[in-house]
mmCIF file of the C-alpha atoms, coordinates in Angstrom:
data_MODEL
# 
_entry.id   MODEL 
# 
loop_
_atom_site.group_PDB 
_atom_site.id 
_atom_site.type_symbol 
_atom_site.label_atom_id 
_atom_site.label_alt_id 
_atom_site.label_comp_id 
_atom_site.label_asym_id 
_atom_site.label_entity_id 
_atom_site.label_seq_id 
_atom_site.pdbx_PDB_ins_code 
_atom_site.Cartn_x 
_atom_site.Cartn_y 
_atom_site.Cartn_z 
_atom_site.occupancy 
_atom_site.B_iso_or_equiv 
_atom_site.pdbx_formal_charge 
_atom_site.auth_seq_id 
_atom_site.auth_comp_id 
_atom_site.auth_asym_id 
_atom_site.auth_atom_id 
_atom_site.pdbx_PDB_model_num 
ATOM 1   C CA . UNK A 1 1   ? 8.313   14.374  -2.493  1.00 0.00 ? 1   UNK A CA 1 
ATOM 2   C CA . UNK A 1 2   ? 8.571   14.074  1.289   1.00 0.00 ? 2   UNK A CA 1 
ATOM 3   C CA . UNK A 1 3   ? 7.786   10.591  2.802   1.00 0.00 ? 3   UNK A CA 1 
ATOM 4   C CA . UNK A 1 4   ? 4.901   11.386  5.304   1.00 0.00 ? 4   UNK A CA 1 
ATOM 5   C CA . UNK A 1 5   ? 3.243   9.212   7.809   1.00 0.00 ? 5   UNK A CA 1 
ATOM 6   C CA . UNK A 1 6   ? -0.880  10.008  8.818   1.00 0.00 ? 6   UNK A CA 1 
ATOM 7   C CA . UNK A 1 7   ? -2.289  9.874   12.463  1.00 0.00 ? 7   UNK A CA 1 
ATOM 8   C CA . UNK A 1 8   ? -4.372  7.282   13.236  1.00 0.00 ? 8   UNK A CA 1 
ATOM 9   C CA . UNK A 1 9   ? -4.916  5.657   12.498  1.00 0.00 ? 9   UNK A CA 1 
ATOM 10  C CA . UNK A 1 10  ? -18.896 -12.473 3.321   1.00 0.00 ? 10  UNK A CA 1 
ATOM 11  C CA . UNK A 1 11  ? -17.333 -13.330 1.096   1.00 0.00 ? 11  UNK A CA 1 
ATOM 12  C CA . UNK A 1 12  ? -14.180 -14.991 0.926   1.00 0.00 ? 12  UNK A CA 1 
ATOM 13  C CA . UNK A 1 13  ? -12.556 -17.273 -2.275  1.00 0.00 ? 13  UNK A CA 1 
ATOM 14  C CA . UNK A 1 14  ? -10.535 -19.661 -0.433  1.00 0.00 ? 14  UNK A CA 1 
ATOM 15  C CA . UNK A 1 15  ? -8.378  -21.100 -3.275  1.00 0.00 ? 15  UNK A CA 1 
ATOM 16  C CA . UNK A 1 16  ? -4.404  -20.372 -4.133  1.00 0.00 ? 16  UNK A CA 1 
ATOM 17  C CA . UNK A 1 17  ? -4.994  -18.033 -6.858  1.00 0.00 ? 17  UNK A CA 1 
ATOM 18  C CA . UNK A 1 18  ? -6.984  -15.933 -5.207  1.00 0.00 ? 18  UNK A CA 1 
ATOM 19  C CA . UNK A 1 19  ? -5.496  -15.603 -1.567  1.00 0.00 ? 19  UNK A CA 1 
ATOM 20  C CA . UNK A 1 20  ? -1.945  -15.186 -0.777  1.00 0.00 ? 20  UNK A CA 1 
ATOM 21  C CA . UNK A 1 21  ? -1.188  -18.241 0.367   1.00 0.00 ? 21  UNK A CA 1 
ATOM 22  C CA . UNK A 1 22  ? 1.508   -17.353 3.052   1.00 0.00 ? 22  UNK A CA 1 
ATOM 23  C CA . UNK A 1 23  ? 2.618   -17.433 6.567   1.00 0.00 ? 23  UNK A CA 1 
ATOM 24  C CA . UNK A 1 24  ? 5.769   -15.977 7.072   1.00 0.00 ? 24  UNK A CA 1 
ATOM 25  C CA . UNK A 1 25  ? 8.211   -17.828 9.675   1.00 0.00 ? 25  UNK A CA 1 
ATOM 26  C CA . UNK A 1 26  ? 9.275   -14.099 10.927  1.00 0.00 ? 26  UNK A CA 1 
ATOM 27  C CA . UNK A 1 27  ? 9.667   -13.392 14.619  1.00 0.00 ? 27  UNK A CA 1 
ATOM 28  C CA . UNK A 1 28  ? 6.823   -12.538 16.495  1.00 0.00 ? 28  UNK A CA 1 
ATOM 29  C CA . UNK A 1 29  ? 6.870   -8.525  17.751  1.00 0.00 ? 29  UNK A CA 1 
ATOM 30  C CA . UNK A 1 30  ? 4.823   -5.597  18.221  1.00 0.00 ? 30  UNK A CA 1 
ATOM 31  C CA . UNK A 1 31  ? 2.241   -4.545  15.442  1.00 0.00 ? 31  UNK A CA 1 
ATOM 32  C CA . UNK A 1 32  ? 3.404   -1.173  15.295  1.00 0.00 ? 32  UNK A CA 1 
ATOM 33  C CA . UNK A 1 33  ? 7.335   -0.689  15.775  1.00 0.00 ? 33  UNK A CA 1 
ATOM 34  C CA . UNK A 1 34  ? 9.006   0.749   18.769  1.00 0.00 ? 34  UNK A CA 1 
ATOM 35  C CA . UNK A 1 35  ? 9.196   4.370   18.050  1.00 0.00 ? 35  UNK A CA 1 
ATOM 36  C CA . UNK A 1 36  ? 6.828   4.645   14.922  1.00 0.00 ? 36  UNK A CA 1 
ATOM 37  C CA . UNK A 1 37  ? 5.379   7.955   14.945  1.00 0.00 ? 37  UNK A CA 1 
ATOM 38  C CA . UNK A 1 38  ? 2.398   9.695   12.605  1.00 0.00 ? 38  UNK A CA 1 
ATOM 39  C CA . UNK A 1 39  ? 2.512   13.362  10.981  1.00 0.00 ? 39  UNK A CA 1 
ATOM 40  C CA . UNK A 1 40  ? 0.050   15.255  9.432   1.00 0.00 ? 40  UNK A CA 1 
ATOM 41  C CA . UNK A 1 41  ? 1.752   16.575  6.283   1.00 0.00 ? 41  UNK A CA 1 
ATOM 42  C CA . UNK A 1 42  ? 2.729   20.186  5.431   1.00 0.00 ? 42  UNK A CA 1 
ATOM 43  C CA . UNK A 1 43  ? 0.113   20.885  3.397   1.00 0.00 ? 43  UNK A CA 1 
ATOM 44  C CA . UNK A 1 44  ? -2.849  20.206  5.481   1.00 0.00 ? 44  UNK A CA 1 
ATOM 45  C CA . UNK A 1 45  ? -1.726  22.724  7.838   1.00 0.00 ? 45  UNK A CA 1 
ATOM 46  C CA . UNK A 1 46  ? -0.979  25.931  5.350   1.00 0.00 ? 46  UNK A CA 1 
ATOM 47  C CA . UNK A 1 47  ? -3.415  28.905  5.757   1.00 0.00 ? 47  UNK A CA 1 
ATOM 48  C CA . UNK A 1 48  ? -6.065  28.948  4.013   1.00 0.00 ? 48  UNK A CA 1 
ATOM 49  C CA . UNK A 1 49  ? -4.992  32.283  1.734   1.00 0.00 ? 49  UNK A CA 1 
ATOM 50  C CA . UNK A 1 50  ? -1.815  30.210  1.181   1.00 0.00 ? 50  UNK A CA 1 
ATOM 51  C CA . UNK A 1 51  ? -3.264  27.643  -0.496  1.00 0.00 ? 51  UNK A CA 1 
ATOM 52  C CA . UNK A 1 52  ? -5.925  29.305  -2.672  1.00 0.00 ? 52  UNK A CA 1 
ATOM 53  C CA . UNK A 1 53  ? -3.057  31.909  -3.945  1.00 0.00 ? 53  UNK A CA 1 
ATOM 54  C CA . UNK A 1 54  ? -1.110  29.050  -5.344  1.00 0.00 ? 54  UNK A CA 1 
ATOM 55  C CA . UNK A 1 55  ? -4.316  27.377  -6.475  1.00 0.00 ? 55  UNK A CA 1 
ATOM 56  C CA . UNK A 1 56  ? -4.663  30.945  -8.419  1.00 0.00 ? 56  UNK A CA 1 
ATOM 57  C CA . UNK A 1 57  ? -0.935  31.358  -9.758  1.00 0.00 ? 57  UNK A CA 1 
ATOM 58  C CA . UNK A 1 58  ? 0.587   27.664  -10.345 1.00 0.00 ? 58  UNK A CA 1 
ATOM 59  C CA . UNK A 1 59  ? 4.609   28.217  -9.591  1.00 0.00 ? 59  UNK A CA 1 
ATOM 60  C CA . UNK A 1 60  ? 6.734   27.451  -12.768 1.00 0.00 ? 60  UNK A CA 1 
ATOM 61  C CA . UNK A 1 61  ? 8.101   24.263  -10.796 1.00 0.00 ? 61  UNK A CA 1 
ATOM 62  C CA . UNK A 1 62  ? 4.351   23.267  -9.934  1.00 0.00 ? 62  UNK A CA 1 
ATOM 63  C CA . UNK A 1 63  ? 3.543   23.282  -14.164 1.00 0.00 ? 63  UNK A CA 1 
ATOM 64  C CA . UNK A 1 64  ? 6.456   21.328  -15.214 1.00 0.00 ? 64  UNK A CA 1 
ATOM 65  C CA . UNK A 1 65  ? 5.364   18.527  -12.894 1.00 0.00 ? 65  UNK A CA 1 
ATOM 66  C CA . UNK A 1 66  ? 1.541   18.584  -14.409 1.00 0.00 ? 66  UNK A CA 1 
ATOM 67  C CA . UNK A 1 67  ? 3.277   17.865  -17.580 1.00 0.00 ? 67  UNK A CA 1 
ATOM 68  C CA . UNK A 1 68  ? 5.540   15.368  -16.529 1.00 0.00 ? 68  UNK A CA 1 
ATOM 69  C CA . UNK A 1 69  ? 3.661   11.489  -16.787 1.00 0.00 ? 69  UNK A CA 1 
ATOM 70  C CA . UNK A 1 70  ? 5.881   10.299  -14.564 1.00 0.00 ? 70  UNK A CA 1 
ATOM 71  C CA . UNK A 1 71  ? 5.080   12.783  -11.270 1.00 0.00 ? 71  UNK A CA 1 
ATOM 72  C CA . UNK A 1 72  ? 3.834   11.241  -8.231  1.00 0.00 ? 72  UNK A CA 1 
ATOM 73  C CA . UNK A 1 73  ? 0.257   13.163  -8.101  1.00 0.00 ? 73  UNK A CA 1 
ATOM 74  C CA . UNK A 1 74  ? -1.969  11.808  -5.637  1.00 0.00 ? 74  UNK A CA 1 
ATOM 75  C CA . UNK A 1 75  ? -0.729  12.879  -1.944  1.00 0.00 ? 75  UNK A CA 1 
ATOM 76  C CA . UNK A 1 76  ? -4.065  13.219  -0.881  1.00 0.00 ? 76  UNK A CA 1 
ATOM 77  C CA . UNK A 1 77  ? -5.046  9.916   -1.905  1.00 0.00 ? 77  UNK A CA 1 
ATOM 78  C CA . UNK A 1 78  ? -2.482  8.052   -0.761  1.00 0.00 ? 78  UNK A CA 1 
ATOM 79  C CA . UNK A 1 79  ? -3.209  9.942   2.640   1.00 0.00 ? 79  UNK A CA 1 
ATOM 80  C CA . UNK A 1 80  ? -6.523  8.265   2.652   1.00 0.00 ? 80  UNK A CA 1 
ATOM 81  C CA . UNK A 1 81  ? -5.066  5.012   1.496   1.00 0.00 ? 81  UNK A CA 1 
ATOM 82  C CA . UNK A 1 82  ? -2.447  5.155   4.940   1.00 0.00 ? 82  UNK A CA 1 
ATOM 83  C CA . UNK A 1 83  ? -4.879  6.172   7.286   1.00 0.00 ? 83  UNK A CA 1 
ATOM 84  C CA . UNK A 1 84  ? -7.720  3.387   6.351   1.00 0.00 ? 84  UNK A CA 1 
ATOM 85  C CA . UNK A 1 85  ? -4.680  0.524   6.196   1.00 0.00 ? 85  UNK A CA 1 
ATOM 86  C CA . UNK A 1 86  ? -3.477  2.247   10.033  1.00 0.00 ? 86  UNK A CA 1 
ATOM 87  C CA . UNK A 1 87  ? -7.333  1.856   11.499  1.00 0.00 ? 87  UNK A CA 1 
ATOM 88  C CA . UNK A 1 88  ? -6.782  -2.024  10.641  1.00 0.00 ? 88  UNK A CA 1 
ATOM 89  C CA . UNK A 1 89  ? -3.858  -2.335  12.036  1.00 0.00 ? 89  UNK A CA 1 
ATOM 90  C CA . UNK A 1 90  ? -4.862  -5.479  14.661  1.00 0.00 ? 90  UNK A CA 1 
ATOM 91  C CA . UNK A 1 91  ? -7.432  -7.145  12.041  1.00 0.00 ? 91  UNK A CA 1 
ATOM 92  C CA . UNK A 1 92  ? -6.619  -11.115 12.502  1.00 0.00 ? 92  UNK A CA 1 
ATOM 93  C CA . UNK A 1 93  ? -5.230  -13.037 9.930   1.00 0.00 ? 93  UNK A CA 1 
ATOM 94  C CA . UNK A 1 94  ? -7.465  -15.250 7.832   1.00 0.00 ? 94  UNK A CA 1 
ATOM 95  C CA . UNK A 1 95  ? -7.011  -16.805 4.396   1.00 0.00 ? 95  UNK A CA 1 
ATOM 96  C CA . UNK A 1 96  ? -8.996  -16.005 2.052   1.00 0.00 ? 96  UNK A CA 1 
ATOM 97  C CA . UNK A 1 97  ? -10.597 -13.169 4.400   1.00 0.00 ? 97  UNK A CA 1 
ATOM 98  C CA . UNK A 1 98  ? -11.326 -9.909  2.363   1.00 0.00 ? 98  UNK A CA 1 
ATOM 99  C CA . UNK A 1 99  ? -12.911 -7.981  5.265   1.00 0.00 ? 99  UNK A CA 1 
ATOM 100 C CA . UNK A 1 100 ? -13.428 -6.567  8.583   1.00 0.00 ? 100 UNK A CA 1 
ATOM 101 C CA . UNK A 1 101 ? -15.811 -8.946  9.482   1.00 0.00 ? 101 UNK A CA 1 
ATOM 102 C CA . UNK A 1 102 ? -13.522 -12.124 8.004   1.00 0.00 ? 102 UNK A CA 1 
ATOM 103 C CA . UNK A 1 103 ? -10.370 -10.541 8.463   1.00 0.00 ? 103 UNK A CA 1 
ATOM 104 C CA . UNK A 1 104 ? -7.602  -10.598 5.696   1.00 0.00 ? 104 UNK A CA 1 
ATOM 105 C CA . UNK A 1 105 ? -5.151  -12.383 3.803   1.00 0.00 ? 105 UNK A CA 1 
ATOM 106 C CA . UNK A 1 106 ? -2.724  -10.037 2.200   1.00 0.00 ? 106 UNK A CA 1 
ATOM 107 C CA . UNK A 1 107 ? -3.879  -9.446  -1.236  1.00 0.00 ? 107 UNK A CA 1 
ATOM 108 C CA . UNK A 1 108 ? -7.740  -8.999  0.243   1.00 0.00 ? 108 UNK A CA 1 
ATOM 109 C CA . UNK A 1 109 ? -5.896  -6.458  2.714   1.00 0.00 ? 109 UNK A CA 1 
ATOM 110 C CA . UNK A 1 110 ? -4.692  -4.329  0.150   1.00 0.00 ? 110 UNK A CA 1 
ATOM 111 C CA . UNK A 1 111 ? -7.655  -4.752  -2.330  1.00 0.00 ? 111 UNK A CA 1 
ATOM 112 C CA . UNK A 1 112 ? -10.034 -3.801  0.413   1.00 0.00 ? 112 UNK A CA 1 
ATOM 113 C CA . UNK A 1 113 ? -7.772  -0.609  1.785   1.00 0.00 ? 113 UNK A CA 1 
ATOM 114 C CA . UNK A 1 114 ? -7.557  0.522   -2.274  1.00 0.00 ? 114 UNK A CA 1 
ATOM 115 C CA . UNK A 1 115 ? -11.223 -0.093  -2.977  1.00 0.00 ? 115 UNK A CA 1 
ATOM 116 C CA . UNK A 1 116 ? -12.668 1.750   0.044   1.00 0.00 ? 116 UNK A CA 1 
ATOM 117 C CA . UNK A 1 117 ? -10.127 5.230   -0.426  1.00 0.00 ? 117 UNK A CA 1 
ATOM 118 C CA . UNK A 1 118 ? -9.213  5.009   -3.847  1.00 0.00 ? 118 UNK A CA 1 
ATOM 119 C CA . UNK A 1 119 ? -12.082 3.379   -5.548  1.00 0.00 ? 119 UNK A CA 1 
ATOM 120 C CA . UNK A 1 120 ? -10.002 0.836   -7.591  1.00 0.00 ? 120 UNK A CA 1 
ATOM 121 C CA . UNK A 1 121 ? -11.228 -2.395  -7.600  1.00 0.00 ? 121 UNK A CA 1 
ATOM 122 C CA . UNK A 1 122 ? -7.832  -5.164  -7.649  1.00 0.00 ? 122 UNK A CA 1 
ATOM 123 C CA . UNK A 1 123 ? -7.444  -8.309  -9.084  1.00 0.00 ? 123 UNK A CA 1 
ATOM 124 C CA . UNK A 1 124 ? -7.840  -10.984 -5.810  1.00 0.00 ? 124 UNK A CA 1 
ATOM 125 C CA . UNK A 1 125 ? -4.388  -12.624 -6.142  1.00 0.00 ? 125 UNK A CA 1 
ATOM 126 C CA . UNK A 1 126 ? -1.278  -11.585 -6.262  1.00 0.00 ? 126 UNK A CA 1 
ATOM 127 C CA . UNK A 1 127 ? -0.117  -13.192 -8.920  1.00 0.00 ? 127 UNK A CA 1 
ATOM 128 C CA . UNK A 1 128 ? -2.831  -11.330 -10.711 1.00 0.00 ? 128 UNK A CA 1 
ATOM 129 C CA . UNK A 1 129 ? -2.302  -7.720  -8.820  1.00 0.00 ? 129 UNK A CA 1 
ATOM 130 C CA . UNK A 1 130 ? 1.734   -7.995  -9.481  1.00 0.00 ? 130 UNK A CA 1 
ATOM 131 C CA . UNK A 1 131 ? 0.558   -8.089  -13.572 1.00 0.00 ? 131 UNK A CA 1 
ATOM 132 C CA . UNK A 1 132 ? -1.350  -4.437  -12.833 1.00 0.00 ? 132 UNK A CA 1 
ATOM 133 C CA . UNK A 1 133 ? -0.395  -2.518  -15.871 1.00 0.00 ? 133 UNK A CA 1 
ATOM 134 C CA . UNK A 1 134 ? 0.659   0.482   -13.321 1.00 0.00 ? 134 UNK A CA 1 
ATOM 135 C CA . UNK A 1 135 ? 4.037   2.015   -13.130 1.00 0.00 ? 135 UNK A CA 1 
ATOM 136 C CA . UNK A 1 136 ? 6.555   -0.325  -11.739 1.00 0.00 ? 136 UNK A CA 1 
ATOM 137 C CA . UNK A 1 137 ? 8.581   1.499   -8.706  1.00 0.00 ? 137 UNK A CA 1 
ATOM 138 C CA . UNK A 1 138 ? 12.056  0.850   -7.851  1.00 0.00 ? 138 UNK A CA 1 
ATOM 139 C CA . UNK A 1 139 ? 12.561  0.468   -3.876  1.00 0.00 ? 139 UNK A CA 1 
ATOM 140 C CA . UNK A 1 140 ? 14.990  3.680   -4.142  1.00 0.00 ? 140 UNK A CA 1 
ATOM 141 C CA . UNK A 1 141 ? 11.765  5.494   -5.489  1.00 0.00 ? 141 UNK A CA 1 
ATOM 142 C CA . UNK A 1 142 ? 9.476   4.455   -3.340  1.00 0.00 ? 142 UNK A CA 1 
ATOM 143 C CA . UNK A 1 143 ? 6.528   6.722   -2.232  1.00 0.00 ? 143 UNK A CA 1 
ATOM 144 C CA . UNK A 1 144 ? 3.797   6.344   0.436   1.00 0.00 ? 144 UNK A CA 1 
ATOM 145 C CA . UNK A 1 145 ? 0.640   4.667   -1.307  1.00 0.00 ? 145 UNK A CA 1 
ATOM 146 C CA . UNK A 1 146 ? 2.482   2.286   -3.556  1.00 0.00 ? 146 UNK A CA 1 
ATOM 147 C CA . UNK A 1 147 ? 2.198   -1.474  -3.596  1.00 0.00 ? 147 UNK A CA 1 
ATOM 148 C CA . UNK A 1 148 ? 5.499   -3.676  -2.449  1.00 0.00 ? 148 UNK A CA 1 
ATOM 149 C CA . UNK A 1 149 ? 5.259   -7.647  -3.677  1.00 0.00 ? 149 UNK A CA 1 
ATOM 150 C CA . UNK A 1 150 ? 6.886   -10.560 -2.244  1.00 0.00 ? 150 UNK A CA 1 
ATOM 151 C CA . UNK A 1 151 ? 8.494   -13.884 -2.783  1.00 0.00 ? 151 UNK A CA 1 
ATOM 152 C CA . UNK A 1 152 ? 8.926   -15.238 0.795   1.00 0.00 ? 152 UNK A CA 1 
ATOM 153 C CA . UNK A 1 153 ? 8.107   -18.803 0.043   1.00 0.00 ? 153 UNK A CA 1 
ATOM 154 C CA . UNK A 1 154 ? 11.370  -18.751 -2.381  1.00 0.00 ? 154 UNK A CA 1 
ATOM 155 C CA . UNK A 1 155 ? 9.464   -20.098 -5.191  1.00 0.00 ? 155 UNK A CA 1 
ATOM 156 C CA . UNK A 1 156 ? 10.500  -17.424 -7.469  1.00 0.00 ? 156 UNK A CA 1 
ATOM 157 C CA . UNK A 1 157 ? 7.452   -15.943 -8.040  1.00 0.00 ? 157 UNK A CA 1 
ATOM 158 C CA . UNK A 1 158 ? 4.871   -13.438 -5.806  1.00 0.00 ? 158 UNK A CA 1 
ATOM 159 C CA . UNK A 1 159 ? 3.424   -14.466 -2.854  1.00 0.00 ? 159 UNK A CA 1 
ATOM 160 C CA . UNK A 1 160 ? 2.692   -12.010 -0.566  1.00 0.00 ? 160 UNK A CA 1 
ATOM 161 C CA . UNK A 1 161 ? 1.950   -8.106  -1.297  1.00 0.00 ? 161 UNK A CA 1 
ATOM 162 C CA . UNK A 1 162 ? 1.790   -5.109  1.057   1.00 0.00 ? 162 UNK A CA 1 
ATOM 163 C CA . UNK A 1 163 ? 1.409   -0.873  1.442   1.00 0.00 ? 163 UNK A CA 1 
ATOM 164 C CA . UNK A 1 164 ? 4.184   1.075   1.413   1.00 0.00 ? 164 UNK A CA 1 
ATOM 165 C CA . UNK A 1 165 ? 4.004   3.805   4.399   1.00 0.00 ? 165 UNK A CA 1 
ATOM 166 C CA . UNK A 1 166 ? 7.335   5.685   3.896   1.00 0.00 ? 166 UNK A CA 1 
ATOM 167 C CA . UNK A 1 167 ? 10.286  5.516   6.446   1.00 0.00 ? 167 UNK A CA 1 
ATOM 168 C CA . UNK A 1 168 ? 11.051  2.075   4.932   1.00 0.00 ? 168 UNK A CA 1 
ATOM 169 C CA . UNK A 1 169 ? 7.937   0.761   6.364   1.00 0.00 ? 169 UNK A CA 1 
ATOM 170 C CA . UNK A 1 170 ? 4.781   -1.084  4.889   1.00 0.00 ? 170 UNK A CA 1 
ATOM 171 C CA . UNK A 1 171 ? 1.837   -2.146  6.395   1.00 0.00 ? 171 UNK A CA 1 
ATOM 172 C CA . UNK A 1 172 ? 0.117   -5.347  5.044   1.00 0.00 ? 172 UNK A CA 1 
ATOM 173 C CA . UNK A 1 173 ? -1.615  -8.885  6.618   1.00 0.00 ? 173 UNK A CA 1 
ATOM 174 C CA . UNK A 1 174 ? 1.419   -10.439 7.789   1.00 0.00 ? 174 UNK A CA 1 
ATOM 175 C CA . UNK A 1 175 ? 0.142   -13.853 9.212   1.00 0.00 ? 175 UNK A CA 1 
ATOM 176 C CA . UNK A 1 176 ? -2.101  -15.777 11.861  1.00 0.00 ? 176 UNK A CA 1 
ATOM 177 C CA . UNK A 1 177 ? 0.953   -16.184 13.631  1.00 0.00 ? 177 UNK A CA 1 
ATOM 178 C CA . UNK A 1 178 ? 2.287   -12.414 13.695  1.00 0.00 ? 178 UNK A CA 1 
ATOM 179 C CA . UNK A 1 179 ? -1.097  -10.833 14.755  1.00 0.00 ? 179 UNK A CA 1 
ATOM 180 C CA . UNK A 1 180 ? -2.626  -9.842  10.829  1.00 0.00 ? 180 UNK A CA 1 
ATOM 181 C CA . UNK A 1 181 ? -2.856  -6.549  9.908   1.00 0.00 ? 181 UNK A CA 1 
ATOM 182 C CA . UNK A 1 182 ? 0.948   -5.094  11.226  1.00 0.00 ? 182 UNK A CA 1 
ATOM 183 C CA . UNK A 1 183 ? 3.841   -2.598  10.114  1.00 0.00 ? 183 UNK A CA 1 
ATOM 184 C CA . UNK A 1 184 ? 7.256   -3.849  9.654   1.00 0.00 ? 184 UNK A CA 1 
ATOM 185 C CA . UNK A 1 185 ? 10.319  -2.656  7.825   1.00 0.00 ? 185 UNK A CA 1 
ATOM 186 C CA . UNK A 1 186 ? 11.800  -3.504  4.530   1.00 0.00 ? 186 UNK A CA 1 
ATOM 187 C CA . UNK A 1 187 ? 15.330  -3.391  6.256   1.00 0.00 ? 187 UNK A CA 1 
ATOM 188 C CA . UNK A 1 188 ? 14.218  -6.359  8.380   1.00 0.00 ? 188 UNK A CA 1 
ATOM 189 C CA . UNK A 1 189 ? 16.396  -9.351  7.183   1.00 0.00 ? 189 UNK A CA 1 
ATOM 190 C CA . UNK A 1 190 ? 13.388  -11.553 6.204   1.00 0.00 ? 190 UNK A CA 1 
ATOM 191 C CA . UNK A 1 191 ? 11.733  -8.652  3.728   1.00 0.00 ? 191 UNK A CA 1 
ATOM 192 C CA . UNK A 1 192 ? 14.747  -7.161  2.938   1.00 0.00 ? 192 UNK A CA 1 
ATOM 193 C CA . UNK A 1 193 ? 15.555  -10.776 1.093   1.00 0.00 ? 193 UNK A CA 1 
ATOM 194 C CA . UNK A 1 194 ? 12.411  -11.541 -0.168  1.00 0.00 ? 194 UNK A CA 1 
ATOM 195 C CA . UNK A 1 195 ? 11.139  -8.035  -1.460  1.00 0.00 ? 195 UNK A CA 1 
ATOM 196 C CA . UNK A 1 196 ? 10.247  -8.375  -5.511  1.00 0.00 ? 196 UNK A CA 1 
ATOM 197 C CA . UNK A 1 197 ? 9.278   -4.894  -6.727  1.00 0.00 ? 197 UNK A CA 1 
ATOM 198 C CA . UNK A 1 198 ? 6.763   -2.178  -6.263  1.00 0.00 ? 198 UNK A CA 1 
ATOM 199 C CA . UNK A 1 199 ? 3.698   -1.015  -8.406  1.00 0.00 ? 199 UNK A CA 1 
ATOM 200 C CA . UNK A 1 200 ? 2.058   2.702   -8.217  1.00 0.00 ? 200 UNK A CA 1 
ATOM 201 C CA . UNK A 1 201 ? -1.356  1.273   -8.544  1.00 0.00 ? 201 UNK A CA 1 
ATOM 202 C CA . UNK A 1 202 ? -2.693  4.491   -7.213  1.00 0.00 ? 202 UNK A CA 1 
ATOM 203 C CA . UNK A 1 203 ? -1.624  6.043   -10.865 1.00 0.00 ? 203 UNK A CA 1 
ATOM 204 C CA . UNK A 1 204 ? -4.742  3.646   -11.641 1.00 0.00 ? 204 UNK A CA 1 
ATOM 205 C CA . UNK A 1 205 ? -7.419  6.019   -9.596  1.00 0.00 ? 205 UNK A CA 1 
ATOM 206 C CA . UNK A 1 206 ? -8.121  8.287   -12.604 1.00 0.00 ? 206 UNK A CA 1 
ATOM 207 C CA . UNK A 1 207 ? -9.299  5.346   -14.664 1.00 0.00 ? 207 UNK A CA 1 
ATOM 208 C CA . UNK A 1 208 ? -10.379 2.662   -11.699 1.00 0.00 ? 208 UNK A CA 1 
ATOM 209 C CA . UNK A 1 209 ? -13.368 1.670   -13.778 1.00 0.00 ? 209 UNK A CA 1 
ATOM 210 C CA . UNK A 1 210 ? -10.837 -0.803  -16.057 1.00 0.00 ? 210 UNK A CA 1 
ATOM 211 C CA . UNK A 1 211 ? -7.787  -1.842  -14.730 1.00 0.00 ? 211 UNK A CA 1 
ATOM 212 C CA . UNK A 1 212 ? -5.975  -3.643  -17.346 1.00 0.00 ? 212 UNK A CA 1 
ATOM 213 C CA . UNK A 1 213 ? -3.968  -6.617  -16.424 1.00 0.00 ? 213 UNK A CA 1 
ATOM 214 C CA . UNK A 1 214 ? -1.065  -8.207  -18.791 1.00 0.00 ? 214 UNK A CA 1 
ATOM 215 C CA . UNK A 1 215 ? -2.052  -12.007 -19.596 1.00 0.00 ? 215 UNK A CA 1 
# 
């Protein structure tokens, strides 16, 4: 599936299992990287007749992907997903902050962004949200929508969790410090060392009502 990119884009439980705990020592730079652009993708731009003929007559290629589990499904979700993390790009940093009006630490980031588009209501923590019993994504694989986890404290274990955006690229609640709700790239030294794994979580959506997590 291509990688696309969209256009543009109280109550807060302070304790260590339930916010991310984190503030990266990265190098301070712009929220959005030099050069980062947005595109609508293909499909929202086909003619109308276009898209109700294939709608009508599924191609051969189209059926074996609605029978295979492990197909990437949801572009139009994970559109909605992007474009609601982009409009918070700027959001200050706060621990414990699940919200606009609070601002976010990274797991209340991502759990607001998924809740609001996708309707899938996320464990608080990460240590929790990295135990999702969604399809576990290798980097190589990655698609736009899925969740990236973090040890950057060098613990060994999850501490900070973000939304991957395509290009290499996730957007998450980086850190007082680095100006909260930013883009950076998992090629940057600093991620690129610390980066865990990745979770579909949008594979969740159809069945957002009870999200099971492993104890």
């Amino acid at each position: 599936m291509p990688q696309r990119f969209v256009t543009l884009l109280p109550f807060a439980f302070v304790t260590l299992l339930t916010a991310c705990a984190v503030q990266p020592e990265q190098a301070e730079g712009p929220l959005l990287p030099q050069g980062f652009e947005f595109e609508f993708t293909a499909q929202r731009s086909e003619p109308a007749a276009t898209r109700q003929g294939a709608a009508d007559e599924p191609s051969e290629q189209q059926l074996r992907e609605l029978t295979d589990e492990q197909s990437y499904e949801l572009p139009a979700l994970a559109d909605s997903v992007l474009e609601r993390g982009f409009t918070l790009v700027g959001t200050p940093y706060r621990y414990g902050g699940s919200s606009t009006r609070t601002g976010f630490d990274c797991s209340g980031f991502v759990g607001f962004v998924f809740r609001k588009e996708a309707g899938i209501k996320l464990p608080r923590s990460t240590r929790e949200m990295i135990n999702l019993d969604a399809p576990k994504i290798k980097r190589s694989e990655l698609e736009p929508g899925d969740v990236v986890f973090f040890n950057n404290r060098g613990r060994g274990r999850v501490s900070h969790a973000g939304i991957y955006i395509g290009g290499d690229q996730f957007i998450h609640s980086s850190s007082s410090r680095s100006g909260g709700v930013r883009v950076d790239s998992l090629d940057d030294k600093y991620w690129r060392a610390s980066f865990m794994q990745a979770k579909r979580v949008l594979a969740l959506a159809s069945d957002s009502s009870a999200i099971p997590v492993h104890r």
